[in-house]
Phi, psi and omega in degrees: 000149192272136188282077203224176191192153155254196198166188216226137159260138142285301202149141188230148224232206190203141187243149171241135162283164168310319167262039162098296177011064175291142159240158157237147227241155151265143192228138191241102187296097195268114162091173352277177215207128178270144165302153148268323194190128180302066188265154174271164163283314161334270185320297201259357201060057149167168197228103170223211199216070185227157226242177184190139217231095193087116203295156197214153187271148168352300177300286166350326182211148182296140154018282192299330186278329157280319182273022159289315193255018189291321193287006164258347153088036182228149171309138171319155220239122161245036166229141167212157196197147180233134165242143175302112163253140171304304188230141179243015163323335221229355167249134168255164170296140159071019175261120184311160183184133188249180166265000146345341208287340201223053192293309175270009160264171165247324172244165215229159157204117197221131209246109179265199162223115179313168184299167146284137157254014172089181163272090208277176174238188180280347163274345173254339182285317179217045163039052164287173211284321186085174192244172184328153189240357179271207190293126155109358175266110185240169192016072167155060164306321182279358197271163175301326174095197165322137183219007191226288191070236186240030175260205214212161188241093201039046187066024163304332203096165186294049168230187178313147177257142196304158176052020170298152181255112187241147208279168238187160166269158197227142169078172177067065194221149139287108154234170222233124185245140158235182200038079173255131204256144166310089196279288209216159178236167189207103193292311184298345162229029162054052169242157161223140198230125184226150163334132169074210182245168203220158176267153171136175217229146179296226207318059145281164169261144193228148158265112182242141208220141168295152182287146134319294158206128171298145155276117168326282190328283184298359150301323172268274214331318186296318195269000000 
């Protein structure tokens, strides 16, 4: 089974290594995470997992989501997410996972939804230069400059060409940091504590999955 769990960012600190080093970690509440549900190749086209995370009362979620997870015999869940499996011989309904799970792994790929900033200009979404700060400029130090002029896109005509970059709404995206090295687990209180930042507002919700593909750099840097 492919190794993934959901979770909470707390928030992030600093770890001392055995030679005093410190770094900084983020500590993340993994787990524990219930099976919800079984898909099949047969049933569904496709052999996945999916699991659910953190009790929510009755009133709180709707009809369909208590008897979805009653039949996995557990309360209702109020996150749920699926990973793709070779073989699901080896899952059962309603069977649980902590963060043990990822006792032999070392790196991570953990996927969040960055903060929102709202509606932004072009120097901050995407740090563009600004226009002059002396004499002849007025009022539009912050502007974008020019964005079109008369040229035309495979005949489009004179307006902007797709994905031109403009200020914009910014943030509140799924993003995904891979090869996040593993510091430390904390079985008894479901923490995983990883190397660096994470994306997301503290008690967000992240998905952490074994990477996928290692990044070199951090892998010789870990060994």
């Amino acid at each position: 089974m492919s190794k993934a769990l959901l979770g909470r960012k707390i928030g992030m600190s600093r770890y001392f290594l055995d030679d005093g080093t410190n770094i900084p970690v983020t500590i993340v509440e993994a787990g524990p995470c219930v099976v919800t549900q079984i898909k099949t190749e047969e049933h569904d086209g496709y052999n996945a997992v999916q699991f659910g995370y953190e009790d929510v009362k009755p009133s709180r979620a709707t009809m369909p989501i208590i008897g979805h997870d009653a039949k996995a015999g557990t309360a209702p869940k109020r996150f749920h997410n699926e990973c793709s499996v070779e073989n699901i011989d080896d899952v059962e309904l309603g069977q649980t996972f902590d963060v043990s799970l990822f006792e032999d792994v070392k790196f991570v790929d953990i996927s969040g939804t960055s903060k929102g900033k709202g509606f932004q200009g072009g120097m901050k979404r995407h740090h563009f230069k600004g226009l002059e700060a002396s004499h002849g400029v007025k009022r539009a130090h912050r502007r974008v400059g020019s964005i079109n002029g008369h040229a035309t896109n495979l005949g489009t005509g004179p307006k902007p060409k797709k994905g031109k970059r403009m200020p914009g709404h910014m943030g509140n995206k799924r993003i995904t940091c891979r090869s996040i090295e593993i510091i430390n687990i904390d079985t008894d209180r479901n923490l995983l504590v990883v190397k660096g930042a994470i994306p997301g507002a503290n008690q967000g919700m992240v998905i952490i999955q074994q990477a996928k593909r290692l990044n070199r750099k951090k892998t010789a840097a870990a060994s």
